[in-house]
Backbone bond lengths (Angstrom), bond angles and torsions (degrees), N, CA, C in turn:
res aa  C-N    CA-C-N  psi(-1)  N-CA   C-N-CA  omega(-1)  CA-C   N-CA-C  phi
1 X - - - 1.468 - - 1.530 109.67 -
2 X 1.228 112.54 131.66 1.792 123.19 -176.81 1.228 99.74 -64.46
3 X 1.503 131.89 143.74 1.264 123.10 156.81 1.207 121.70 -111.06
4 X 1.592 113.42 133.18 1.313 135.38 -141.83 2.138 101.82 -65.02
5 X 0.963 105.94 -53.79 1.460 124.24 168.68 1.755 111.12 -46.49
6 X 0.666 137.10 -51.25 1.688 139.43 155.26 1.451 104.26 -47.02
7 X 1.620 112.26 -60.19 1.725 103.69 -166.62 1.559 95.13 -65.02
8 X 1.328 124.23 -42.49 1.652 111.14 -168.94 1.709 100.99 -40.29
9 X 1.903 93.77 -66.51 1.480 108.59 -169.73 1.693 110.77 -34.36
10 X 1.178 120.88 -59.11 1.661 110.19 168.09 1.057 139.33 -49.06
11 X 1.371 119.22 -15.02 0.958 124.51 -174.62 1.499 118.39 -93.98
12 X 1.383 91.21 -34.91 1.706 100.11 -177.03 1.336 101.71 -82.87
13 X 1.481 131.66 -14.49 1.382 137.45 158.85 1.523 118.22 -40.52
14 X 1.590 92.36 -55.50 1.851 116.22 -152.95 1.479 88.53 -78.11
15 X 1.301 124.41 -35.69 1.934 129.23 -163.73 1.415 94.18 -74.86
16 X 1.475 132.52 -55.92 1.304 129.49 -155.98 1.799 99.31 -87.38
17 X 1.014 132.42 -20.73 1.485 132.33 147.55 1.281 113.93 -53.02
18 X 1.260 128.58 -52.71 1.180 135.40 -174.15 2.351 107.32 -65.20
19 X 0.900 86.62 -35.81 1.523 126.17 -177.53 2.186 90.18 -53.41
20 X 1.561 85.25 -66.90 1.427 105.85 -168.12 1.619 101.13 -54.65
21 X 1.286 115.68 -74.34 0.906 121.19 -159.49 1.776 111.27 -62.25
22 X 0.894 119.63 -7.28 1.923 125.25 169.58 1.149 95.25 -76.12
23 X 1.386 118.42 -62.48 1.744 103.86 -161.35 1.283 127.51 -85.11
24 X 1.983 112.36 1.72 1.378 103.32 178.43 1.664 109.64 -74.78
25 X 1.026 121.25 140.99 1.295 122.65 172.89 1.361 131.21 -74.18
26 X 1.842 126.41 130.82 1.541 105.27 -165.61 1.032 112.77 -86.29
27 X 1.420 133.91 140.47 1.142 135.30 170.95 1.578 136.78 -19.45
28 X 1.341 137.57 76.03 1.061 119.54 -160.13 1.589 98.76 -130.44
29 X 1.599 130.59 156.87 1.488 133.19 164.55 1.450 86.53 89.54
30 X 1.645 161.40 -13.41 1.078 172.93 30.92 1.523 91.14 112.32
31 X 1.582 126.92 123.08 1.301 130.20 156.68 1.736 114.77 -128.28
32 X 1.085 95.76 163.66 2.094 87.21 -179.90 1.452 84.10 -122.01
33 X 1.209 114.28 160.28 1.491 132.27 -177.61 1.349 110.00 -158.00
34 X 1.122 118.67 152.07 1.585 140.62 178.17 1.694 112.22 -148.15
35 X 1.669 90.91 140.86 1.517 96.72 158.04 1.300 110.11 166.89
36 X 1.328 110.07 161.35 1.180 128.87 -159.60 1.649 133.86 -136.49
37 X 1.432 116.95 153.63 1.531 128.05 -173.82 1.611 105.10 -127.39
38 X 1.622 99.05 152.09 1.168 113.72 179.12 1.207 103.82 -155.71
39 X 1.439 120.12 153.64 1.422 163.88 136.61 0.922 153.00 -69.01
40 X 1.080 135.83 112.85 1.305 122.40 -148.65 2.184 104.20 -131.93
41 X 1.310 91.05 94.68 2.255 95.57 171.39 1.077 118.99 -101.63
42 X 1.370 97.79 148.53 2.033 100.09 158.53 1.406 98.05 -60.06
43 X 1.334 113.62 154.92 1.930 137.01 176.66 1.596 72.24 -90.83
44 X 1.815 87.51 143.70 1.466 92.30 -174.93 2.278 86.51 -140.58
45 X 1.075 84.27 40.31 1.950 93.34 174.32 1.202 106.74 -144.68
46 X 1.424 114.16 105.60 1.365 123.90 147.68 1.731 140.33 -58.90
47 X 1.076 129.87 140.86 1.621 113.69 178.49 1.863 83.18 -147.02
48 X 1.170 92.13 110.64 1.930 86.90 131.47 1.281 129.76 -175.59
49 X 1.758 101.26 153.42 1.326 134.31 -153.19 1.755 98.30 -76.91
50 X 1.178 76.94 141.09 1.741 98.35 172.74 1.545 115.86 -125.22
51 X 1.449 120.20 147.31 1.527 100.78 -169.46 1.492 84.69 -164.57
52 X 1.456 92.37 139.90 1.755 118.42 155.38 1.251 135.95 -90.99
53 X 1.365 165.22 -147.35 1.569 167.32 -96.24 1.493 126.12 95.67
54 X 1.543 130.99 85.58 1.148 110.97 -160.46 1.713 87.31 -114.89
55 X 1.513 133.49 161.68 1.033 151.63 153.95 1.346 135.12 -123.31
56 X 1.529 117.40 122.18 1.219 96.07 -164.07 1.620 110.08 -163.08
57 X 1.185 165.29 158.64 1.360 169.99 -134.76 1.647 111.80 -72.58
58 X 1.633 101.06 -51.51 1.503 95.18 -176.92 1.974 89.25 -145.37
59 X 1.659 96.72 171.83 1.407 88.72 172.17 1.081 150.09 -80.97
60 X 1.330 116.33 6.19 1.157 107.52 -172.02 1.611 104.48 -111.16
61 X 1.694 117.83 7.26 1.066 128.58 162.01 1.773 110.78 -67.92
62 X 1.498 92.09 -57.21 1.655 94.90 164.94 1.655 118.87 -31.08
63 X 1.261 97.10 -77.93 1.699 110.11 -170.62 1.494 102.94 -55.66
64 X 1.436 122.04 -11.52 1.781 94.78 -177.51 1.711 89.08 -97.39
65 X 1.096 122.70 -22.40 1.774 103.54 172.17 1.630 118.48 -72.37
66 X 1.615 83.92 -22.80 1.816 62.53 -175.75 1.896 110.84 -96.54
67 X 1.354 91.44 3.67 1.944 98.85 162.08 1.700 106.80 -48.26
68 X 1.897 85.34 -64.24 1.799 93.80 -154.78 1.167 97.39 -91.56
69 X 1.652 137.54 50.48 0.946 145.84 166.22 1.981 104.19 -119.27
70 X 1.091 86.58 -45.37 1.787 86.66 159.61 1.233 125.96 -118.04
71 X 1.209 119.61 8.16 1.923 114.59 139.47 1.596 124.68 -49.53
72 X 1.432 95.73 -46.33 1.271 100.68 177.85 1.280 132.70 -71.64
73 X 1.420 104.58 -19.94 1.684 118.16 173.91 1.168 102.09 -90.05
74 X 1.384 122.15 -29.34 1.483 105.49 -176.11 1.805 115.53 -94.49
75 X 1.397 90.50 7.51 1.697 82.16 162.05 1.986 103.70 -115.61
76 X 0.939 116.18 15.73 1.608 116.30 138.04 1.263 110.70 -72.74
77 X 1.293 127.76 -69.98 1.254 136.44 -137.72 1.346 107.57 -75.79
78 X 1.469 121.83 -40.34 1.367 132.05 -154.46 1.980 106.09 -72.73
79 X 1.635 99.17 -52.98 1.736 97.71 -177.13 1.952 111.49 -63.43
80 X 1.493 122.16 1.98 1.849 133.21 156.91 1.725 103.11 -92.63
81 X 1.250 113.22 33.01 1.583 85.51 171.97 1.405 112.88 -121.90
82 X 1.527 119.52 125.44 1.234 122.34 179.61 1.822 100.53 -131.92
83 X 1.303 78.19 147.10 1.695 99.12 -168.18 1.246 105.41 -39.01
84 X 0.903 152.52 136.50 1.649 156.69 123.14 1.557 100.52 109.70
85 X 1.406 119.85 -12.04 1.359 129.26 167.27 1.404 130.22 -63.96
86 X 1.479 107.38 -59.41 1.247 137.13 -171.12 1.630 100.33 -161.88
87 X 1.509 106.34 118.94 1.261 114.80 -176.34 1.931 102.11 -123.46
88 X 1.189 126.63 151.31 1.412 122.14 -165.33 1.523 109.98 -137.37
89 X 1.566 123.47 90.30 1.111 132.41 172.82 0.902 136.61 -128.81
90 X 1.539 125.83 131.97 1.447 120.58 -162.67 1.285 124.70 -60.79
91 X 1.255 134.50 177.92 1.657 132.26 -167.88 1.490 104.92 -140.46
92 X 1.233 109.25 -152.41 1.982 111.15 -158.81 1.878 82.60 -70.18
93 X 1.437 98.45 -176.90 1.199 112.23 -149.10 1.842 94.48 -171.06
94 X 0.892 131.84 105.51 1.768 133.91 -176.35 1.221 96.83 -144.43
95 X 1.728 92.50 147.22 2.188 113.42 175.23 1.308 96.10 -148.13
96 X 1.163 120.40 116.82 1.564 125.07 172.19 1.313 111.57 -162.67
97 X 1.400 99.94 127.37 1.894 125.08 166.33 1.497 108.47 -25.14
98 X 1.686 105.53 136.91 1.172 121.85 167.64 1.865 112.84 -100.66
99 X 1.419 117.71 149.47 1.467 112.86 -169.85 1.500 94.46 -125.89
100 X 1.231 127.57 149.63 1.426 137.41 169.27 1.479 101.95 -86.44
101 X 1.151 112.16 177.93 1.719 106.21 -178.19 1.578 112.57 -85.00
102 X 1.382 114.76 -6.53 1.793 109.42 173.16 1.204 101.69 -79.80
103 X 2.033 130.85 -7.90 1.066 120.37 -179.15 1.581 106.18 83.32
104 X 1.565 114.09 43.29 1.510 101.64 172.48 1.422 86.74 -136.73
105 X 1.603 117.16 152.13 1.514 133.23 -157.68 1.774 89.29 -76.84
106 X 1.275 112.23 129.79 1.472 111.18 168.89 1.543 120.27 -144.54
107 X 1.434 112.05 30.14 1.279 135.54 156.02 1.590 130.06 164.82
108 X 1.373 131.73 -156.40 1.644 117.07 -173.98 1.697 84.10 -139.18
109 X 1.191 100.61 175.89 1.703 123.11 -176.98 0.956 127.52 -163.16
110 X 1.453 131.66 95.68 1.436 139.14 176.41 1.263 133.96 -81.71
111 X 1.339 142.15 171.93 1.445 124.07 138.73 1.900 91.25 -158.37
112 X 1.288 75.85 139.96 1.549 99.61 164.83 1.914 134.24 -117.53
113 X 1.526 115.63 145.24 1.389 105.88 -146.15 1.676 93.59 -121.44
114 X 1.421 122.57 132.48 1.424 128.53 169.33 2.105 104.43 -98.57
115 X 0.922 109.93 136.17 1.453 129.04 165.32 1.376 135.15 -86.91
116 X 0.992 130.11 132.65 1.991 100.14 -168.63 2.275 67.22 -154.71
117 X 1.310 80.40 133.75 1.648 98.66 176.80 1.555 111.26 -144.79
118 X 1.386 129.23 163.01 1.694 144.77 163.22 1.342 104.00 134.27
119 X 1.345 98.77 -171.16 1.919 122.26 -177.33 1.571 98.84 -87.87
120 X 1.354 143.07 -14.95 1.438 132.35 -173.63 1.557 94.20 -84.26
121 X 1.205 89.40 99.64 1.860 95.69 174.84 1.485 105.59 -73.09
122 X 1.550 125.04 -17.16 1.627 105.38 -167.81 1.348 76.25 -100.06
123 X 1.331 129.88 -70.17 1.506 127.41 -172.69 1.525 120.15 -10.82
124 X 1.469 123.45 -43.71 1.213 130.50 -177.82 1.287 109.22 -84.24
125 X 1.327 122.74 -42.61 1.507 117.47 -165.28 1.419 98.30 -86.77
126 X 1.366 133.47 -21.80 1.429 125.48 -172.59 2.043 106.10 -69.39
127 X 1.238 82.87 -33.38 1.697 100.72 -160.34 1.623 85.69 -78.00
128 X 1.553 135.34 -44.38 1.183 121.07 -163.68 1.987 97.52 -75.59
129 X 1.309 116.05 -11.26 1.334 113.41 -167.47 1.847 124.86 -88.19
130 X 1.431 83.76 -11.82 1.539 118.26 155.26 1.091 148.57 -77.73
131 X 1.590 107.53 -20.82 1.510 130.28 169.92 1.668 115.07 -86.61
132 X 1.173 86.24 109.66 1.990 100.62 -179.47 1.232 120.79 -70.10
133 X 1.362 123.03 -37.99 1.712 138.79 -144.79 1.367 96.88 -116.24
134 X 1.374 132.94 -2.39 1.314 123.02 160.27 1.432 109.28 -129.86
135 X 1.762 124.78 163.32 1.298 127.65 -173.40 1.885 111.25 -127.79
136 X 1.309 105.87 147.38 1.415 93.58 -146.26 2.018 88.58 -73.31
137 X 1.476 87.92 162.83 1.676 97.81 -179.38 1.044 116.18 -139.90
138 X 1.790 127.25 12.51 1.273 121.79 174.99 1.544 104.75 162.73
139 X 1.486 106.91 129.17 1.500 115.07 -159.54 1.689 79.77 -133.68
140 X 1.432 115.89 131.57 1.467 155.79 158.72 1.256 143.75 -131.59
141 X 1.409 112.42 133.44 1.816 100.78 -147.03 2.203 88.97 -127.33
142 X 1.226 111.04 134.58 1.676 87.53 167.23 1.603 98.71 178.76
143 X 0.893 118.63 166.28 1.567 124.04 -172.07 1.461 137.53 -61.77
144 X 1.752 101.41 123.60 1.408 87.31 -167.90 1.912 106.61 -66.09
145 X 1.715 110.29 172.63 1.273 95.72 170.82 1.847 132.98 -60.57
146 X 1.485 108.06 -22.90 1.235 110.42 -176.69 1.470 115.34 -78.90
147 X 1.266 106.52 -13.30 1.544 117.43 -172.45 1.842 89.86 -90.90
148 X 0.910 137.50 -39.20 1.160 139.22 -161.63 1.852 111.51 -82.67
149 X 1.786 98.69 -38.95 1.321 85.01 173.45 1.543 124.94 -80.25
150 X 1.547 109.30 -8.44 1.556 110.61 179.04 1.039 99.30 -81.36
151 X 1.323 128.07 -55.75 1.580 120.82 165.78 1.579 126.79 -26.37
152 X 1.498 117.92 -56.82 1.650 113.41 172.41 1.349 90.81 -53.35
153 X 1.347 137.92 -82.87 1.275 145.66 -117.54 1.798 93.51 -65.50
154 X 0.923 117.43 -35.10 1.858 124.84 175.60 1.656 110.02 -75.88
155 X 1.357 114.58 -37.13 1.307 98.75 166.06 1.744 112.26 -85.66
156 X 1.123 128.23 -55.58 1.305 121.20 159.29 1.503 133.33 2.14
157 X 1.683 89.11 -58.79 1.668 102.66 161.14 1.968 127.66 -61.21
158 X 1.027 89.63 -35.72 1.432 122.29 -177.28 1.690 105.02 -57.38
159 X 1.356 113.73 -57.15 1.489 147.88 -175.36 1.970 117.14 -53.19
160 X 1.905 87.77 -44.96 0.983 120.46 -164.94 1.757 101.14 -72.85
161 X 1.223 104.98 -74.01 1.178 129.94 176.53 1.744 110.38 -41.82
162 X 1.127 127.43 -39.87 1.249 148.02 163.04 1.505 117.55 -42.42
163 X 1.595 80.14 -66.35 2.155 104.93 172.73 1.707 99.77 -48.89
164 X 1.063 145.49 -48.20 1.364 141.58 -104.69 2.018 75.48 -156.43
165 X 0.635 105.73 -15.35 1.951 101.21 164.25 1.640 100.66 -90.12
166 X 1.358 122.58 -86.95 0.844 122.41 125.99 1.534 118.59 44.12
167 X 1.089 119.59 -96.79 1.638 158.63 161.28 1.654 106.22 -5.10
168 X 1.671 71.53 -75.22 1.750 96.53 -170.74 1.071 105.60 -87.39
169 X 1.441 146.60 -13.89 1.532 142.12 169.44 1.498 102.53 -69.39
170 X 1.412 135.32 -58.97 1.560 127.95 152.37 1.230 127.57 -20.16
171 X 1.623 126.49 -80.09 1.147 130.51 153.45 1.521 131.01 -3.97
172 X 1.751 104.34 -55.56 1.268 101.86 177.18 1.542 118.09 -99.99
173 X 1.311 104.31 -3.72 1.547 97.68 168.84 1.194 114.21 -74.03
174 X 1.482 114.87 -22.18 1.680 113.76 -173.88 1.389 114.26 -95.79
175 X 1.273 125.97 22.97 0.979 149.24 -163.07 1.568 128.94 40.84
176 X 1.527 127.70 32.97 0.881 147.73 129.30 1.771 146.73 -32.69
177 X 1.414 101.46 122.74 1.669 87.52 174.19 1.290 144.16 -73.36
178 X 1.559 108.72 -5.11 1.237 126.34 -160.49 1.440 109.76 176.70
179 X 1.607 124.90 -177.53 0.791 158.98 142.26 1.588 144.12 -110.55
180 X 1.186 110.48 156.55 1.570 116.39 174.28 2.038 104.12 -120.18
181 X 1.288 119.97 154.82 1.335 118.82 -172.75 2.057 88.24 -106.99
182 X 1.418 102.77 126.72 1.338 116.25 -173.46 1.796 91.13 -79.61
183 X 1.265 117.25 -80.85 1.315 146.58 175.21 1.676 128.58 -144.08
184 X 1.298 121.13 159.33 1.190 117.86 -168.23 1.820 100.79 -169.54
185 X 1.614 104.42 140.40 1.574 114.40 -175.81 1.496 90.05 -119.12
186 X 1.262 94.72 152.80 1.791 120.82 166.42 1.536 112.71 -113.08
187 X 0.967 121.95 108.97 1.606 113.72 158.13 1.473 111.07 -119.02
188 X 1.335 122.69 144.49 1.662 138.41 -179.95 1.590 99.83 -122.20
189 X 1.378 93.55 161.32 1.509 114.47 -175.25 1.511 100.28 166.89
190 X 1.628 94.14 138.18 1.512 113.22 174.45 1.317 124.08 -100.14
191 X 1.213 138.37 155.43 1.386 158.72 164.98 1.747 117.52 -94.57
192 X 1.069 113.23 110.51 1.497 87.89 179.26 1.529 97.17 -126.11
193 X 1.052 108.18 165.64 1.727 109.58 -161.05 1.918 100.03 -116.83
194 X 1.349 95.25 147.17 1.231 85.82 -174.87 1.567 139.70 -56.68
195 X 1.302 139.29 144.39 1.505 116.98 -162.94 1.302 99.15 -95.80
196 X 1.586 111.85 167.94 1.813 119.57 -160.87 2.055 79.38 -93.10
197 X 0.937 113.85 139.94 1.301 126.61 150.68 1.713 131.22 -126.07
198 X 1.427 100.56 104.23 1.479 112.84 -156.64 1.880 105.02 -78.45
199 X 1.562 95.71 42.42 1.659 93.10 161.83 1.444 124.56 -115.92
200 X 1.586 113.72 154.85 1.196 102.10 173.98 1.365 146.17 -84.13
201 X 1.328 114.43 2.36 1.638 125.89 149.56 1.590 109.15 -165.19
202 X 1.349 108.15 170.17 1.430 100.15 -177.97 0.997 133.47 -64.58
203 X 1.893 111.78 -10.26 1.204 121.14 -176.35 1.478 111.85 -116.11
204 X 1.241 110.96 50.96 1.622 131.44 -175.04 1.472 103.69 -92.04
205 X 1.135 128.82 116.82 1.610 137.39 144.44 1.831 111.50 -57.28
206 X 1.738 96.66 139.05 1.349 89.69 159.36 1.395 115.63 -68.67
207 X 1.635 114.19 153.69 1.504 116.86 173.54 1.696 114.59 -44.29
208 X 0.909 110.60 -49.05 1.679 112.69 179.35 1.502 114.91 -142.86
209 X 0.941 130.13 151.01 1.625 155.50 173.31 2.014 106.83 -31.47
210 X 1.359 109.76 -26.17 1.135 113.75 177.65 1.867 110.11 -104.61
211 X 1.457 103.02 5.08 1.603 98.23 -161.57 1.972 98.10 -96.97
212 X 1.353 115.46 141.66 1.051 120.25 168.70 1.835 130.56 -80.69
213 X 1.319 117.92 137.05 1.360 103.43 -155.07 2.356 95.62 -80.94
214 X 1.297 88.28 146.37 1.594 97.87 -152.97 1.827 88.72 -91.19
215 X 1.308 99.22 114.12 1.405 113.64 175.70 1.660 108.57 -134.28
216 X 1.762 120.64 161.63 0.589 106.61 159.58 1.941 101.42 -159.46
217 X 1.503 106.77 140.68 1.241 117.44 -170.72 1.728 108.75 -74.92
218 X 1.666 104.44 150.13 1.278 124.06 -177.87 1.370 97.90 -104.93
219 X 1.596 142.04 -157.82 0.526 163.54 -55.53 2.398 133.93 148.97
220 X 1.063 107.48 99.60 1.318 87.99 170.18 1.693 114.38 -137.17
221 X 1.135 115.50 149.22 1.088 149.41 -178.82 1.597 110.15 -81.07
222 X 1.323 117.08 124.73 1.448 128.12 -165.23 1.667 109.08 -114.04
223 X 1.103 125.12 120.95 1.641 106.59 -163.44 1.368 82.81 -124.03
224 X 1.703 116.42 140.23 1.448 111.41 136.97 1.307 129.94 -131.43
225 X 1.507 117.46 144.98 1.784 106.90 -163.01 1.449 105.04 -116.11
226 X 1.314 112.97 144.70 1.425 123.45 -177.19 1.442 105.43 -125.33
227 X 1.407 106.98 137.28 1.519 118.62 -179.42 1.396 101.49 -160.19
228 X 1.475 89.80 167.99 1.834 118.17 -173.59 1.104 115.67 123.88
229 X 1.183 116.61 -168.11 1.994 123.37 -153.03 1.453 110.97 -121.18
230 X 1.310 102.25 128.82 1.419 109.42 154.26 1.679 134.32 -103.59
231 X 1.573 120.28 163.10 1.057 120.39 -174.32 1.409 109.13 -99.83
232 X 1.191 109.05 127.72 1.598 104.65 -161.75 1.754 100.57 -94.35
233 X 1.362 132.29 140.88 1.113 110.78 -140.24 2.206 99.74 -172.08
């Protein structure tokens, strides 16, 4: 037996759907638009990696060189560290067997990695120019987050203003008085360009214990794009 309370319920379902679908209006006078702002900062975050290679008979010969290979850097490094300045953390860290080509174990191989990161550009490079027992392995320059969100928020504006120029230049070409904003997405994303680094290979020592490693930051570009439709109107 049907029950009467369900058939109502469908029905008053199927009517107010039916309901719905009359009065939504079809899309018509409808434009899509895009556009966009950008920015352009110095990268104001330094990082760079320092790294060792130890070789040696068995492993745990390995692992004690590559201990006092970053003990020693990390008691340079550690009495320069200030919060958000210069921050000091270790990096990858690998120990694994070496094979001859008959395939019989004939030694171990490590390497261990020091980190040196923040906005004190001399702070970091002085402190990395001091460290003996490791060799630099990778210099990266790119935005801190606070620098990045003032940055969107200025191109954003930029984007906006664009959208909504834009807008009304449509509008009146189509011979319209105006507009209404249907919907619209924002997405941001940066570009940063590579930075000049005035060394001569990656595995360059500073000249002496007091010398700072010679870097210098590039540049990134902050884009934000705005799109979606208006009702032309």
């Amino acid at each position: 037996m049907k029950n009467p309370k369900l058939i109502a319920a469908c029905a008053l379902l199927m009517g107010a759907t039916g309901l719905f679908a009359q009065t939504l209006p079809v899309p018509a006078n409808v434009a899509q638009l895009s556009a966009s702002g950008s920015v352009e900062v110095p990268q104001d975050l330094l990082s760079i990696a320092m790294n060792t290679t130890a070789n040696g008979p068995d492993a745990i010969t390995v692992q004690t060189q590559l201990k006092q290979a970053l003990d020693a850097a990390l008691a340079i490094a550690r009495p320069s560290v200030l919060a958000g300045q210069l921050d000091v953390r270790t990096g990858n860290f690998s120990l694994y067997p070496r094979y001859d080509k008959n395939g019989k174990l004939n030694g171990w191989q490590g390497t261990t990695e020091l980190v040196l990161d923040g906005r004190d550009f001399s702070r970091i490079t002085t402190t990395a120019g001091k460290i003996q027992t490791l060799t630099l392995s990778n210099v990266s320059f790119s935005l801190s987050r606070e620098q990045r969100t003032k940055v969107e928020s200025e191109a954003q504006a930029i984007a906006i203003e664009r959208f909504k120029g834009k807008a009304a230049e449509v509008s009146k070409s189509f011979g319209f008085g105006g507009y209404a904003l249907r919907e619209v997405t924002i997405n941001a994303n940066d570009q940063g360009f590579q930075p000049r680094q005035r060394m001569l290979a990656m595995q360059a020592k500073a000249a002496d214990a007091e010398s700072a490693v010679p870097v210098e930051a590039g540049k990134s570009t902050v884009m934000v794009n705005v799109s979606g439709s208006i009702q032309l109107r």
